[in-house]
C-alpha positions as CSV (number, residue, x, y, z in Angstrom):
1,X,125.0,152.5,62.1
2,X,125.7,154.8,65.1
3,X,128.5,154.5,67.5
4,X,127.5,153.5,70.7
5,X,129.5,156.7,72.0
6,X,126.9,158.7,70.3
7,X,123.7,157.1,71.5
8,X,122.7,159.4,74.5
9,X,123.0,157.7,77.5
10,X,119.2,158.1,78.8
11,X,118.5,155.6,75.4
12,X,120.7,152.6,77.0
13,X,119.8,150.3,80.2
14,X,122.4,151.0,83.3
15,X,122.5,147.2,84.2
16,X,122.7,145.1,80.6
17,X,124.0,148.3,78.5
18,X,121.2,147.3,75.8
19,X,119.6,150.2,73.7
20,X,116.1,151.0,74.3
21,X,115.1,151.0,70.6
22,X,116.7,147.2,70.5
23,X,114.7,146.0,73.2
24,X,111.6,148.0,71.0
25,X,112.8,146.2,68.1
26,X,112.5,142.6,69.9
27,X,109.3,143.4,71.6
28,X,107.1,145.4,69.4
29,X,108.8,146.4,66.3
30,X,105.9,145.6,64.3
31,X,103.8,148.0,66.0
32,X,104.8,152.0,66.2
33,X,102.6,153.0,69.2
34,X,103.3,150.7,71.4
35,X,107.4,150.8,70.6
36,X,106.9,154.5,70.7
37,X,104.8,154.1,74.7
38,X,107.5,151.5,75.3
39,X,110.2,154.0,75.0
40,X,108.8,156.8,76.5
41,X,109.0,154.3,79.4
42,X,111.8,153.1,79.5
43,X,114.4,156.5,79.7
44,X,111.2,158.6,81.8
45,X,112.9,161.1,84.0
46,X,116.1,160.3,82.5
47,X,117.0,163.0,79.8
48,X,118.0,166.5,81.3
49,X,115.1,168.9,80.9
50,X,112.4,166.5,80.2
51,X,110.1,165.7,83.6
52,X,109.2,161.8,84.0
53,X,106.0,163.2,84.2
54,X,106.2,164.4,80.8
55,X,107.5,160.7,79.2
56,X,104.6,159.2,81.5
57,X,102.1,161.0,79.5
58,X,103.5,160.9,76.4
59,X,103.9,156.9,76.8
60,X,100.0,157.1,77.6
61,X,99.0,159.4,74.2
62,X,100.9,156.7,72.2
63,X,98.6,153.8,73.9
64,X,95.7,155.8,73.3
65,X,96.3,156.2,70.1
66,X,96.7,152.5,69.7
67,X,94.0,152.0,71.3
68,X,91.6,154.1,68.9
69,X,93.6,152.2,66.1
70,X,92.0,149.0,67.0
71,X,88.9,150.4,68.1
72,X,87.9,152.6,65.1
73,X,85.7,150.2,63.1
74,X,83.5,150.7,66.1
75,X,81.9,153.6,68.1
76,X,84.7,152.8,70.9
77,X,86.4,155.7,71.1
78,X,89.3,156.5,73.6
79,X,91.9,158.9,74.0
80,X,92.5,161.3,71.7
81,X,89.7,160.7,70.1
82,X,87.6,160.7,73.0
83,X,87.7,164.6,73.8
């Protein structure tokens, strides 16, 4: 287990100090897309170097890519897939 003094502070919330991957774990941690879109959210804009803009998206590829998940036994394709 990590220290909490060497989690990165754009991984944990300002106001309850909780890790993002914990609130992941409670939400969604049966499903890797969504925990992945989920964190993307949650520290956008916050790590030096990476554009919100840039989480934003990736948070959106991850959802598509769920999306085509639950979508390929049929011809409903989105996403990634789509193009």
């Amino acid at each position: 287990m990590r220290k909490k003094e060497e989690i990165p502070h754009y991984y944990i919330g300002s106001k309850h100090k909780i890790e993002a991957r914990k609130v992941v774990e409670d939400f969604q941690g049966d499903n890797y897309n969504l925990g992945v879109a989920l964190s993307y959210l949650m520290r956008a804009g916050k790590k030096d170097g990476n554009p919100i803009e840039q989480d934003i998206r990736k948070a959106i590829d991850h959802l598509h890519f769920e999306l085509d998940r639950l979508y390929k036994e049929s011809n409903i394709k989105t996403g990634a897939l789509a193009k």
